[in-house]
Backbone bond lengths (Angstrom), bond angles and torsions (degrees), N, CA, C in turn:
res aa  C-N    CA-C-N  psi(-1)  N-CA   C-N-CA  omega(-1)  CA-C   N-CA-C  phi
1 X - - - 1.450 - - 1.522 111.53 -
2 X 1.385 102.05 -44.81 1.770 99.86 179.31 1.743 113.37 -64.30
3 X 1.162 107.50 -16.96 1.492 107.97 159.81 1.512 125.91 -60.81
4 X 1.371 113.39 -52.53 1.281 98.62 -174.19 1.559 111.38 -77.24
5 X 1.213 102.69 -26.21 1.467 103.02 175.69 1.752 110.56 -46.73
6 X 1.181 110.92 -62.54 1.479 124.67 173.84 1.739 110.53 -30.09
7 X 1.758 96.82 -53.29 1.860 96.27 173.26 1.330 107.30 -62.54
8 X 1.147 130.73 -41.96 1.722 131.22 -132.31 1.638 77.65 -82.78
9 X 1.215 128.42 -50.12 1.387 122.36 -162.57 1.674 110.42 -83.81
10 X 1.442 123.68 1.44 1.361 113.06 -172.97 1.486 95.76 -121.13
11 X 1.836 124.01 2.79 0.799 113.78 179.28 1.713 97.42 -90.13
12 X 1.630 113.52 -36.51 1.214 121.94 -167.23 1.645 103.12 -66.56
13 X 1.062 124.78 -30.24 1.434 124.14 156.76 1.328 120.51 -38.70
14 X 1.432 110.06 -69.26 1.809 121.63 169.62 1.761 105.19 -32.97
15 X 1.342 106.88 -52.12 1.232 106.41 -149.34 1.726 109.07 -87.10
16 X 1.325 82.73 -10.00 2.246 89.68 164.13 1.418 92.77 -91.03
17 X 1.207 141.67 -43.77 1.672 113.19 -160.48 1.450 103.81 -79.73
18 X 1.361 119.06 -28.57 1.832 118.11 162.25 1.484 96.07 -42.77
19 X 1.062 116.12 -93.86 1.642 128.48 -155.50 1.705 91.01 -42.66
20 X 1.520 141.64 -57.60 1.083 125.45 167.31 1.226 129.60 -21.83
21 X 1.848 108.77 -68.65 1.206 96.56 161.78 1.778 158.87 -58.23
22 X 1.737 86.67 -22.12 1.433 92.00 172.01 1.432 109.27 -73.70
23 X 1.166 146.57 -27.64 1.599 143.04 168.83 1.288 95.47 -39.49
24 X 1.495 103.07 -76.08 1.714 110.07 -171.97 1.297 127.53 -28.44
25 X 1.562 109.84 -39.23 1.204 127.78 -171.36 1.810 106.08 -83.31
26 X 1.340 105.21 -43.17 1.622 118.91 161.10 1.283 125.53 -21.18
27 X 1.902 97.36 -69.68 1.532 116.11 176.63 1.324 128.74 -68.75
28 X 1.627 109.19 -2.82 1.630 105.92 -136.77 2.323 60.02 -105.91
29 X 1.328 103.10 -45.29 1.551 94.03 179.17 1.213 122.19 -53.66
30 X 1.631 124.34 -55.91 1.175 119.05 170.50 1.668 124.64 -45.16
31 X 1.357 115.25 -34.01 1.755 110.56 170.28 1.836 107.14 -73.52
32 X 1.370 115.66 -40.73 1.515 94.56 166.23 1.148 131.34 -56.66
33 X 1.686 120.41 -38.16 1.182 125.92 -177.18 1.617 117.23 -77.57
34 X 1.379 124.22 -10.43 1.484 123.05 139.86 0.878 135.66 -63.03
35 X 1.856 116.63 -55.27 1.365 122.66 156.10 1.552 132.88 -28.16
36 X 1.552 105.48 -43.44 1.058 98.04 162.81 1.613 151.05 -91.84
37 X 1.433 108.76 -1.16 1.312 136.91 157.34 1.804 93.67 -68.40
38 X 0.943 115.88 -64.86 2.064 105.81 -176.65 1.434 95.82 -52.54
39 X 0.879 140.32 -52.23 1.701 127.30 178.55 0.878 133.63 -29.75
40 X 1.756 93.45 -58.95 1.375 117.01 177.78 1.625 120.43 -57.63
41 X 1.003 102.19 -48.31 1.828 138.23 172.52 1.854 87.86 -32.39
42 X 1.588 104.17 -75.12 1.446 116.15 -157.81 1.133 115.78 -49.25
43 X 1.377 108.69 -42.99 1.451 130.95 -155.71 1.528 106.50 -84.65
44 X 1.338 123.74 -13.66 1.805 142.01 163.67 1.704 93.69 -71.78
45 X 1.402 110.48 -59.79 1.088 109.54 -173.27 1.437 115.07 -63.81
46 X 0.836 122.43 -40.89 1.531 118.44 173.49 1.421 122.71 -79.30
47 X 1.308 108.15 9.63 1.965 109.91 178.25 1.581 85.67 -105.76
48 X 1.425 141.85 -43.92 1.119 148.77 -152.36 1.569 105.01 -69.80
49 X 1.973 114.16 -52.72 1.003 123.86 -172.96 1.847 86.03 -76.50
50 X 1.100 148.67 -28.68 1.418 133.39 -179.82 1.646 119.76 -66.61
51 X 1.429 113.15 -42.52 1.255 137.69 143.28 1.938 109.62 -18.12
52 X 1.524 103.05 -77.97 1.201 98.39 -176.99 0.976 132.10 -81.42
53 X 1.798 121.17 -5.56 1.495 125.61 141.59 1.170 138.61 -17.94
54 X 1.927 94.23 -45.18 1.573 111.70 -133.17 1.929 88.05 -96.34
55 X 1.426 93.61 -34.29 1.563 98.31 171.51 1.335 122.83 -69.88
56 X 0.694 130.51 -20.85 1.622 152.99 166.63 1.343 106.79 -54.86
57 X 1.307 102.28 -84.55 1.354 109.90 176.70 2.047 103.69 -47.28
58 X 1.223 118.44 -77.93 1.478 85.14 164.10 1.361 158.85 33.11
59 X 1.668 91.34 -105.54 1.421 113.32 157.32 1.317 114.06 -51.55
60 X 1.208 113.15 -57.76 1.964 108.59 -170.37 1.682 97.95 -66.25
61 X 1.613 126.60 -14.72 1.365 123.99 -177.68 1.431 105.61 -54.68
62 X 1.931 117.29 -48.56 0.634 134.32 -138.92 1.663 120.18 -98.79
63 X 1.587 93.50 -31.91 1.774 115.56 165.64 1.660 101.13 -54.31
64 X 1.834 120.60 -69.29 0.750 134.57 177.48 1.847 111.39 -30.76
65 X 1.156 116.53 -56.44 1.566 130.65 174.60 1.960 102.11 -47.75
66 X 1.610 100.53 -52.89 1.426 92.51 -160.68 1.741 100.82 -78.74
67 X 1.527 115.45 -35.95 1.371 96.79 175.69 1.870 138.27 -67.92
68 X 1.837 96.32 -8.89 1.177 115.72 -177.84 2.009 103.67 -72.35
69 X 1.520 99.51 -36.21 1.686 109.85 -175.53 1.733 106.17 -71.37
């Protein structure tokens, strides 16, 4: 009897650092899967502000053109 006892409790050990790890593994997804929504986020933001660069530049293409005439 003191045998299985010995398993029952070293298996129940195993079976908390599993379940430990799957949390770990849980959370470690949930921060990627934010991370990557902020990426995404940035990367709008940074085509938008490139966008309005591009007009910019443009316009000043174009001042430059009329003050050169």
């Amino acid at each position: 009897m003191n045998t299985l006892t010995v398993k029952c409790e070293c298996m129940d050990k195993k079976v908390s650092q599993i379940e430990i790890k799957i949390r770990e593994i849980e959370q470690s997804r949930e921060y990627d899967g934010t991370m990557l929504e902020n990426l995404n986020r940035k990367q709008k933001e940074i085509e938008f502000l490139t966008g309005r660069l591009k007009d910019h530049e443009r316009l000043m293409q174009h001042e430059v053109t009329d003050l050169n005439c």
